[in-house]
C-alpha positions in Angstrom: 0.0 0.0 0.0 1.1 3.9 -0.8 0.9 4.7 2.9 3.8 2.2 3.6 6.1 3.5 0.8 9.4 5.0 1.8 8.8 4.5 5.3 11.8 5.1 7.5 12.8 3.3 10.4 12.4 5.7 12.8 9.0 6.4 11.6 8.0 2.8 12.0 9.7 2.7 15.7 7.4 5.4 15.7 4.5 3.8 15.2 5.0 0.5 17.2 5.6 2.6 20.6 2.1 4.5 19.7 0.5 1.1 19.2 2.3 0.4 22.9 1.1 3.3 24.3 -2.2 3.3 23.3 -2.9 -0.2 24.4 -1.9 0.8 28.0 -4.6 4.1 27.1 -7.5 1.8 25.5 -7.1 -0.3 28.9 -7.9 3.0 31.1 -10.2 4.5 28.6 -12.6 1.0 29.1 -11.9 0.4 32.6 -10.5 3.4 34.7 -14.2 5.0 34.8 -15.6 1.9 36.6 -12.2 2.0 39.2 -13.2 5.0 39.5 -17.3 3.8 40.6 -15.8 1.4 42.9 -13.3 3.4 45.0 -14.2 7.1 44.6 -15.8 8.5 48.2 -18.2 11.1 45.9 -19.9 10.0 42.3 -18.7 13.3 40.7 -15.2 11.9 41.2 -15.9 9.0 39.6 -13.9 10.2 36.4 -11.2 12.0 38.1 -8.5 9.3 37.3 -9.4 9.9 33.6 -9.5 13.5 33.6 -5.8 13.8 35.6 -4.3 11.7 32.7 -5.6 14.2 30.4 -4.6 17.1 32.8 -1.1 15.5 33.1 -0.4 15.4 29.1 -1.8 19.0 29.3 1.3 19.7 31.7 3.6 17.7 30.7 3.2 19.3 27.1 5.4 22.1 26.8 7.9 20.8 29.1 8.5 17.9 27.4 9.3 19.8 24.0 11.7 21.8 25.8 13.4 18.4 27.3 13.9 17.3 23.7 15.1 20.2 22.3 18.0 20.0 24.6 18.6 16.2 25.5 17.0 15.0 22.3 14.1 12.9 21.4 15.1 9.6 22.6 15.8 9.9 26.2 13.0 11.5 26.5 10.6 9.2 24.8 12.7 6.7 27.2 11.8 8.5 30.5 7.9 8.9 29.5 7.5 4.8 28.6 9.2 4.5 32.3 6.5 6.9 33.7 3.3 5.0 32.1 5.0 1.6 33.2 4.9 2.9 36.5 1.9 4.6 36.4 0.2 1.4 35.1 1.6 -0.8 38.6 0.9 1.9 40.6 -2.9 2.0 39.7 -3.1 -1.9 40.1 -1.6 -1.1 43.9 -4.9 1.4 44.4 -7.0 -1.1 43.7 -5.5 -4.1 45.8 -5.2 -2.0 48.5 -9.1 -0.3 47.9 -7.5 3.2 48.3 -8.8 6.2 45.9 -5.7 8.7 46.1 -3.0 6.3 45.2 -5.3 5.7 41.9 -5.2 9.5 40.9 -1.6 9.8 41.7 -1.0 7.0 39.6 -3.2 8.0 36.8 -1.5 11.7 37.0 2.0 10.0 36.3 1.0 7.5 34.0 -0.9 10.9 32.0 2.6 12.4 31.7 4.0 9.7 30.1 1.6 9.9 27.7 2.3 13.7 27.1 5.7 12.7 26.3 4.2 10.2 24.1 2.4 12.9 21.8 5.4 13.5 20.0 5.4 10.7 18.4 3.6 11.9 15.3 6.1 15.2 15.4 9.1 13.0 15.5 7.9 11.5 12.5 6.2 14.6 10.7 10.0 16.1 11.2 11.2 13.7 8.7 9.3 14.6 5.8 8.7 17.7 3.7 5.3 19.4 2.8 2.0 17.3 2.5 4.2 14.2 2.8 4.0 15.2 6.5 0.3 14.2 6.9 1.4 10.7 6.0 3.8 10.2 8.5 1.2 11.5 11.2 -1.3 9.2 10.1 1.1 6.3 10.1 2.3 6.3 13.3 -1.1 7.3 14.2 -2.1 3.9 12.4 0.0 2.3 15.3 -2.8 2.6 17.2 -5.1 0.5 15.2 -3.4 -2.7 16.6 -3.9 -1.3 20.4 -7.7 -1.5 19.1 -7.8 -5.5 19.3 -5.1 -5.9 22.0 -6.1 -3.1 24.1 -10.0 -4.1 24.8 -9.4 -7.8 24.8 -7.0 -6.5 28.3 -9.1 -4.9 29.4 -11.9 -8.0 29.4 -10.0 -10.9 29.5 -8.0 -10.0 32.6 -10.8 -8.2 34.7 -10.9 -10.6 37.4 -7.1 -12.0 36.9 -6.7 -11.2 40.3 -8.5 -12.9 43.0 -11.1 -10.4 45.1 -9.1 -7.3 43.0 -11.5 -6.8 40.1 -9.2 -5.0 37.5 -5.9 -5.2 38.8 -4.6 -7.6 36.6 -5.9 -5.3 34.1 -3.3 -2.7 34.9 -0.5 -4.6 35.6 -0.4 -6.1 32.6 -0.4 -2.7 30.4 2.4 -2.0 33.0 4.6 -5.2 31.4 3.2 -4.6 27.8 4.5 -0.7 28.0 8.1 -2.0 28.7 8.2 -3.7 25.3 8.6 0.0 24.2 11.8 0.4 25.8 14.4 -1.7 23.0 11.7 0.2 20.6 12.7 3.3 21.7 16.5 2.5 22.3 17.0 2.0 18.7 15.9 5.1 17.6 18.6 6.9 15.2 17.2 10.6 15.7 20.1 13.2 14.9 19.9 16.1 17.7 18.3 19.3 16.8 20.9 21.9 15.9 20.7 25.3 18.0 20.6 28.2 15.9 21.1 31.9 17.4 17.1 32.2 15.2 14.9 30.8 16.9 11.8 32.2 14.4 8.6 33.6 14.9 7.0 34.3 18.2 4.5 31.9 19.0 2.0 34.9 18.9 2.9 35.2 14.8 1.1 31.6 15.2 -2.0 32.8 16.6 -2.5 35.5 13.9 -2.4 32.7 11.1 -6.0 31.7 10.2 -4.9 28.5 8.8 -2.6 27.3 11.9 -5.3 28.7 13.9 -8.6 26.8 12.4 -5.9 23.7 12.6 -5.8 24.0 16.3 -9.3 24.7 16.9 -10.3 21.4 15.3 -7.5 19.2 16.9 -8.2 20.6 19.9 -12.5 20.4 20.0 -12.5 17.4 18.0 -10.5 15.8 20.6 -12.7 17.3 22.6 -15.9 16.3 21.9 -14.3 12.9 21.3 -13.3 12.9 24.9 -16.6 14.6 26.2 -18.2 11.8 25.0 -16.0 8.4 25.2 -15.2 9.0 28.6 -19.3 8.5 30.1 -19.8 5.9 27.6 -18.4 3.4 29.9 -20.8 3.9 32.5 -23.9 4.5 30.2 -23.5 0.9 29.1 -22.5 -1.0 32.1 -23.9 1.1 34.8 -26.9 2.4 33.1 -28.1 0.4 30.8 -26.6 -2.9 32.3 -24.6 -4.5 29.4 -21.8 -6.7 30.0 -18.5 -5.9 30.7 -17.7 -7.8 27.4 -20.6 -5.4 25.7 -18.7 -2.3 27.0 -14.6 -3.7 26.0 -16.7 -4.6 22.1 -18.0 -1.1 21.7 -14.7 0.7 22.9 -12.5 -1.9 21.1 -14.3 -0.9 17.4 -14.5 3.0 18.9 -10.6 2.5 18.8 -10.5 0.7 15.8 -12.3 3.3 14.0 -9.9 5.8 15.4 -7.0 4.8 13.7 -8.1 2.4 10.8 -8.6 5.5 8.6 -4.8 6.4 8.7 -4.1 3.9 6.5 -5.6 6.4 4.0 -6.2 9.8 5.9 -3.1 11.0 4.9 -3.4 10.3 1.4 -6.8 11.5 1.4 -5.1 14.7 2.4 -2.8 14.6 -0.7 -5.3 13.9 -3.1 -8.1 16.5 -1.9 -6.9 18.9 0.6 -6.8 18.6 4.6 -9.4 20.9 4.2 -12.2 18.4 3.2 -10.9 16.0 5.2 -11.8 18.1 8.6 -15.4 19.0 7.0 -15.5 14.9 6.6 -15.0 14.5 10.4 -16.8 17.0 11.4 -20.3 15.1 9.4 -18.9 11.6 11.0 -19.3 14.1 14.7 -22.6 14.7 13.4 -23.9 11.3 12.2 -22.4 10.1 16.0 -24.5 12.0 17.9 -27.8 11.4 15.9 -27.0 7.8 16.6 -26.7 8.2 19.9 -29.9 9.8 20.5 -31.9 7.2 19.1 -31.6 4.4 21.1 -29.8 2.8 24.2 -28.8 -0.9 22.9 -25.8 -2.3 22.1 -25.7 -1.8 18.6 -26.7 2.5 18.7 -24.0 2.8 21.2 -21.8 0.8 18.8 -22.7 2.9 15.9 -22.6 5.7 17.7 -18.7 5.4 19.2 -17.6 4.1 15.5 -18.7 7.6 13.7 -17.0 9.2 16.7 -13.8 7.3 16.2 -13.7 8.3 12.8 -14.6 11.9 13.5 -11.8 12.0 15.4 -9.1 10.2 13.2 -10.0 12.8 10.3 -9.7 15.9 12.7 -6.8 15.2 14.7 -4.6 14.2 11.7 -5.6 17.0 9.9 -5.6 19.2 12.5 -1.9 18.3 13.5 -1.0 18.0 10.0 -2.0 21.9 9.7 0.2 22.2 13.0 3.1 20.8 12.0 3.2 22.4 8.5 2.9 25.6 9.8 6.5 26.2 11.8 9.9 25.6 10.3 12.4 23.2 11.3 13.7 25.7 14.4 10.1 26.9 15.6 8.4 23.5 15.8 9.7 22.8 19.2 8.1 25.6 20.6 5.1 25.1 18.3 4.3 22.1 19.2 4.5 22.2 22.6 2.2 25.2 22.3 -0.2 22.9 20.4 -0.7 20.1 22.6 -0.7 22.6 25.5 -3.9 24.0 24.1 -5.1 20.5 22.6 -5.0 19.1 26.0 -6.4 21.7 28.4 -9.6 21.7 26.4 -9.3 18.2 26.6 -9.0 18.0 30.1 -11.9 19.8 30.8 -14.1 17.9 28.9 -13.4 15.0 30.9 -13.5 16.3 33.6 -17.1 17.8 33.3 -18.0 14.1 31.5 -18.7 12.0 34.4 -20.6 15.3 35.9 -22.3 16.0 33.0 -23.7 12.5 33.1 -24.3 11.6 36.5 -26.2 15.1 36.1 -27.8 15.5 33.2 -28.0 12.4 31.5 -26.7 10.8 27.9 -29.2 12.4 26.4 -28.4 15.9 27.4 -24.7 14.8 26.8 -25.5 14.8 23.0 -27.0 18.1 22.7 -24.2 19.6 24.4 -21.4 18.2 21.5 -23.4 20.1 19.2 -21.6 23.6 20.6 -18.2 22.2 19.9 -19.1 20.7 16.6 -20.6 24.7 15.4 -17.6 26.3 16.4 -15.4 24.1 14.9 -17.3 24.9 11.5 -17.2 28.2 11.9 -13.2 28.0 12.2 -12.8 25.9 9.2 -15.2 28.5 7.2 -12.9 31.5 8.3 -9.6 30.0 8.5 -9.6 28.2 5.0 -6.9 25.4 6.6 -4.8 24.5 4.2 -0.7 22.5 3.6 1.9 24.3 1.4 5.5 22.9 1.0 6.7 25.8 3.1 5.8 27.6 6.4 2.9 30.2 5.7 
């Protein structure tokens, strides 16, 4: 396939430590929520573990980009697969020992890691010119794709691994697969960034760019809304409607799958019609999602429902970043991206956060209406700020 052609190494090291990463993320996604039921003194904190991962990449954001830019990528990427590792045993000790803080502290640590982690697709990006930088993204994004089956069936298979612990075994398991990302990582031939007395625009230049700008705003809402919504669906199925735990890992496993299964041709897509109509397509899979949703409360709606999301998402973000990383030269991107994710994240972060509140207090229902504000806004950005790739910084 085109998407695999002149594929570096480092860009496929790339994408097998996203597939690692995300599998340790898919595991949380399906079961830190119901942790979070089980040990959490008040329901509104119920998705507090979640949000503080978010929160964490949100901090860990701008101070990883300045790590790399003077130690280099690769210890870097080294330190953050230690963090989730730990993170990972750390929330299995919460649970065995029925105590709520350790499991936020945990999920805080494991959340940087995963900040760290978000570089990925820049590392990649960074080795290819002009649009052929939306392929790169949206390969290592593909990495994720295999976290989709491995992931879920974690997350269900090894729910009661542990004796009187329900999902303990979960987590320490991620912990173990994580550390397969260390050789990964360790083999990585990244040359270090050269310092140069220019360091480019000012990050406020950035903010004055309509394209770069509508980029952001649809990384960072359609994350968002992604988020919003993912994060309740969890306990809207087991807890609310009363579907299996193996009903709840099927309809996150495909949510996943439908993530990432589209970068084996979002970036191309990109090349052949313009990043441009590939964010108006996510924004219709948004949409279609929420319509779904509202009709029904079986299996199969909230199946439907979580696939058009994942695909929303996959055509967003990659856009979205591709815009990003297209926009800075080679001695601004540091500071760019940092920037990016910083923003990217603290929206995110909020919206999990007000998720499990939203729907302990307002219901699914209300849930969906609320996505539509997001979704306008992000349409309105893409209207006004004309996103588009060139072969050289605008």
């Amino acid at each position: 396939m085109k998407i695999f052609t002149g594929v570096s190494g480092n860009v496929w090291r790339m994408g097998a430590s996203q597939a690692l990463m995300m599998t340790v993320m898919n595991v949380n996604l399906t079961n830190t929520a119901l942790v979070g039921s089980l040990l959490a003194p008040s329901p509104w904190l119920i998705t507090l573990p979640v949000s503080i991962q978010f929160i964490a990449v949100m901090v860990a954001t701008i101070p990883a980009s300045l790590l790399m830019a003077h130690f280099g990528r690769r210890l870097i990427f080294l330190i953050g697969v230690l963090m989730v590792a730990i993170g990972a045993f750390g929330q299995a000790l919460s649970i065995l020992t029925e105590s709520f803080a350790p499991l936020v502290i945990s999920s805080f640590l494991l959340g940087l890691g995963q900040g760290v982690a978000q570089f990925y697709r820049y590392a990649a990006a960074d080795a290819a010119q002009g649009a052929e930088k939306a392929k790169a993204v949206s390969f290592v994004l593909l990495g994720g794709l295999a976290s989709a089956i491995i992931g879920p069936e974690i997350a269900y298979r090894t729910v009661d691994l542990l004796p009187n612990s329900l999902y303990a075994g979960c987590f320490i398991v991620t912990g173990l697969v994580q550390m397969i990302a260390i050789p990964i990582i360790w083999g990585l031939d990244i040359p270090p960034v050269k310092r140069q007395k220019q360091q480019g625009r000012s990050i406020a230049k950035f903010f004055q760019m309509p394209s770069f700008l509508s980029g952001l705003i649809a990384a960072a809402l359609g994350y968002c809304i992604m988020t919003f919504l993912m994060t309740a669906t969890p306990l809207q199925v087991v807890d609310v409607s009363r579907l299996s735990h193996e009903a709840n890992a099927r309809v996150i496993q495909w949510h996943v799958v439908a993530m990432f299964a589209p970068s084996l041709f979002s970036g191309m897509l990109i090349v052949k019609f313009g990043v441009g109509k590939l964010l108006w397509a996510g924004l219709a899979c948004y949409v279609a999602a929420t319509i779904i949703a509202l009709s029904g409360t079986s299996f199969y709606i909230y199946l439907g429902a979580l696939i058009f999301l994942g695909i929303g998402w996959n055509f967003l973000y990659v856009g979205g970043s591709s815009v990003i990383a297209n926009s800075a030269s080679p001695e601004e991107r540091g500071r760019v991206q940092g920037i990016a994710d910083f923003c990217i994240f603290s929206v995110v972060a909020t919206a999990s956060m007000l998720s499990g509140m939203a729907h302990s207090e307002l219901g699914w229902a209300v849930m969906m209406m609320i996505a539509f504000a997001p979704i306008f806004l992000i349409a309105v950005a893409l209207i006004i700020g004309r996103p588009k790739l060139t072969n050289q910084p605008a």
